[in-house]
MARBA-3410 file (N, C-alpha, C, O; in Angstrom, 1 decimal):
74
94.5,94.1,87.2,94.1,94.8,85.9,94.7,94.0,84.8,95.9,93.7,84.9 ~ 94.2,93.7,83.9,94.4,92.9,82.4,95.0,94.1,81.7,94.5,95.2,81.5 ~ 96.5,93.5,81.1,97.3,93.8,80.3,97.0,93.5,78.9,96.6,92.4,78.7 ~ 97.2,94.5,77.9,97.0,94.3,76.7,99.0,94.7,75.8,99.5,95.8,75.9 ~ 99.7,93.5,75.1,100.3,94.2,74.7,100.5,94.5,73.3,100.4,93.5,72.5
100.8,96.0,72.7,100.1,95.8,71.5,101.7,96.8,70.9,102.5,97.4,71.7 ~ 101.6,96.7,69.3,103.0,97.5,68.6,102.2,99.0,68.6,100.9,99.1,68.6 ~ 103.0,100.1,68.5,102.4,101.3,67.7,103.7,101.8,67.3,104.8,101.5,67.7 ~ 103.2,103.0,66.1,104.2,103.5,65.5,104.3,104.6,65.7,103.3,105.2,66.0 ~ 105.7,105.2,65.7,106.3,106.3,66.7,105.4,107.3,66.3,105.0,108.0,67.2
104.9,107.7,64.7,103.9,108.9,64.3,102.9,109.1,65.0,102.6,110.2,65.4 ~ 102.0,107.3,65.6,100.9,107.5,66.4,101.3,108.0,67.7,100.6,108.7,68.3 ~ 102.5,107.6,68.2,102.6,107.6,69.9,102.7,109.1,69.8,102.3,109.9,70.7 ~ 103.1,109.4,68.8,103.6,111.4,69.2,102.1,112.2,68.6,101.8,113.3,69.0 ~ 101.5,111.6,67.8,100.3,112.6,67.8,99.3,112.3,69.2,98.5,113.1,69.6
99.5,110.6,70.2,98.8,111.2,71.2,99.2,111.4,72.0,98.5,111.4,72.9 ~ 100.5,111.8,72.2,101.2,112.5,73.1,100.8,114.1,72.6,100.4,114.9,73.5 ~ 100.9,114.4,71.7,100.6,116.1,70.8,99.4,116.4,71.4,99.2,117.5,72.0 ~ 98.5,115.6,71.4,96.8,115.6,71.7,96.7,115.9,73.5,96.1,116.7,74.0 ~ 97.3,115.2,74.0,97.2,114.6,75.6,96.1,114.0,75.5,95.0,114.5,75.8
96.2,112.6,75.0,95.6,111.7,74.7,96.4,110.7,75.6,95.7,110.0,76.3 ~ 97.4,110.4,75.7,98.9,109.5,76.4,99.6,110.2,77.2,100.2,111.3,76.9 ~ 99.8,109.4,78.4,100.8,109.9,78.9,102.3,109.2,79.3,102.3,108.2,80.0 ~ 103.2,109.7,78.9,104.2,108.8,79.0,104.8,107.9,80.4,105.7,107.2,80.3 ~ 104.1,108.2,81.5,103.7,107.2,82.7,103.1,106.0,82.5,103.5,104.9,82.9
101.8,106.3,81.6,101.0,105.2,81.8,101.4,103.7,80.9,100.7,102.6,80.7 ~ 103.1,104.2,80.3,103.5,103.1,79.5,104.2,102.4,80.5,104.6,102.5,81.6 ~ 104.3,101.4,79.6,105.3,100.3,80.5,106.6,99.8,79.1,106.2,98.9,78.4 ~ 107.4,100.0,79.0,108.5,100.0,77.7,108.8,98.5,78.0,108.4,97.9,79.0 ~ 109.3,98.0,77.1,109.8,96.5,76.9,111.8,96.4,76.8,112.7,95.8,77.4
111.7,97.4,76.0,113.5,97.2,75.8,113.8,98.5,75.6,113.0,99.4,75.1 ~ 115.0,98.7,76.1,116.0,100.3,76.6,115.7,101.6,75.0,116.0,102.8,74.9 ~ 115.3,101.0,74.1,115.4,101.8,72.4,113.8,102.0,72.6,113.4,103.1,72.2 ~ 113.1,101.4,72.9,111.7,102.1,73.3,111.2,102.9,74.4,110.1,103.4,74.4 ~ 112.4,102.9,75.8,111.8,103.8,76.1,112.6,105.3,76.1,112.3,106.4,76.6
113.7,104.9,75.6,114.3,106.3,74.9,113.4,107.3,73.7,113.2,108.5,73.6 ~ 113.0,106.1,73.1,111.9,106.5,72.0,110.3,107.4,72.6,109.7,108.2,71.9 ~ 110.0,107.0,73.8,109.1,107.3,74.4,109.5,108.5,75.0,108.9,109.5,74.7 ~ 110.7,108.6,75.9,111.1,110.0,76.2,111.3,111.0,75.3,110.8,112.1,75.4 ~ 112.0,110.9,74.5,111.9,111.8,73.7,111.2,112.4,73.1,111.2,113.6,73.1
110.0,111.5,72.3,108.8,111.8,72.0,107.9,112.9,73.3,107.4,114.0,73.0 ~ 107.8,112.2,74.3,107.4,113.0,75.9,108.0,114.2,75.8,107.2,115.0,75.5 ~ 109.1,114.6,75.9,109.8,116.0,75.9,109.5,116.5,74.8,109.8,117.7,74.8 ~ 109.0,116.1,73.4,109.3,116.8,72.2,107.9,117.4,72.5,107.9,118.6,72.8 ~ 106.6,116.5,72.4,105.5,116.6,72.5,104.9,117.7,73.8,103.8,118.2,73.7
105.7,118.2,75.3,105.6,119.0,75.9,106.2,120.0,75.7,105.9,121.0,76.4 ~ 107.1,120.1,74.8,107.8,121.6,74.5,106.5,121.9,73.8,105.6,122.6,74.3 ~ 106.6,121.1,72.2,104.9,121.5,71.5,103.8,122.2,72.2,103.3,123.3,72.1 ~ 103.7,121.1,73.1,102.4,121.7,73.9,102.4,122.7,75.0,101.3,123.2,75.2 ~ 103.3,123.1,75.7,103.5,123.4,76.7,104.4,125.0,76.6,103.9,126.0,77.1
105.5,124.9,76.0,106.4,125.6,75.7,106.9,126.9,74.2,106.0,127.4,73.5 ~ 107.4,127.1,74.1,107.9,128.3,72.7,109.5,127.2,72.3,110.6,127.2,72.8 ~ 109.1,126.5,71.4,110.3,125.9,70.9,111.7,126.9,70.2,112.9,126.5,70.0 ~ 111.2,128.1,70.0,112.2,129.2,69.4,112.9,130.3,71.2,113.8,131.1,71.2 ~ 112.2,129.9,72.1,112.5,130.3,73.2,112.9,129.5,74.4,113.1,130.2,75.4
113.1,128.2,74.6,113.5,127.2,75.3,114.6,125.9,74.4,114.3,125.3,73.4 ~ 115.8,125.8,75.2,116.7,125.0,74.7,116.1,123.7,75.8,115.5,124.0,76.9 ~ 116.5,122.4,75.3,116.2,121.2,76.3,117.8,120.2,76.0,118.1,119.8,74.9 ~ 118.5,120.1,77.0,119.3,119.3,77.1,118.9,118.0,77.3,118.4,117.8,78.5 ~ 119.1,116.7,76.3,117.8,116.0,76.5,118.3,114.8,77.7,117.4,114.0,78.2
119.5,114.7,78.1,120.4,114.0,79.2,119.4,114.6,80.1,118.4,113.9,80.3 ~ 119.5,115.5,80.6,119.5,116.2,81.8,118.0,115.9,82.0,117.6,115.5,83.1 ~ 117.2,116.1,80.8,115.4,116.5,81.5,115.3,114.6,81.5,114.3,114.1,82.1 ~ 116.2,113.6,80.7,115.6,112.8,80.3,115.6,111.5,81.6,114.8,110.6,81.6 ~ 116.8,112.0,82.7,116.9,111.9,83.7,115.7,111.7,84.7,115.3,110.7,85.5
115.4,112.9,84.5,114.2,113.0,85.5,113.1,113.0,85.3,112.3,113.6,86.0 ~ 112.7,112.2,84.1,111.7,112.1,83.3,111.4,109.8,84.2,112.4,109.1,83.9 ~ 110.5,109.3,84.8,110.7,108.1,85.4,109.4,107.8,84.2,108.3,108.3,83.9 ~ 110.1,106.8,83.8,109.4,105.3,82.5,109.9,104.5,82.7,111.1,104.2,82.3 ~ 108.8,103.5,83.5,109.1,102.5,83.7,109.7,101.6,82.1,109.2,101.7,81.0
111.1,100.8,82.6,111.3,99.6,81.7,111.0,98.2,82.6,111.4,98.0,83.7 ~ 110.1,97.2,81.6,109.6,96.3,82.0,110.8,95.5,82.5,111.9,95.9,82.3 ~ 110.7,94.4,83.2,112.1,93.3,83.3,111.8,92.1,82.0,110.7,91.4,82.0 ~ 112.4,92.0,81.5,112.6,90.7,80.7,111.6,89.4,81.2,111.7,88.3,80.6
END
């Protein structure tokens, strides 16, 4: 399969994560600050979607654990 690699900005990645337009599997991260960036955005965007943000606490260590995004190797 042909790889395309391209920049986006964190506003876009989280409106298509908001949408379920993206899913944060189908990324592949380059360096350790993007895909922290990617998880977080993933857990923010499923509480949104998914959850009552006034009725669920997320400890973001704990979910972010077991949340697997791939980081590419150098």
């Amino acid at each position: 399969m042909k790889k395309v690699q391209v920049e986006i900005s964190e506003e876009t990645l989280c409106r298509l994560f908001m949408k379920g337009q993206l899913c944060a599997a189908e990324l592949n991260c380059l360096n350790l600050d993007s895909k922290h960036t990617v998880q977080n955005l993933c857990l923010e965007s499923c509480l949104y979607r998914f959850g009552n943000k006034a009725e669920k606490t997320v400890h973001d260590d704990e979910i972010s654990s077991k949340i697997n995004i791939k980081l590419a190797s150098p």
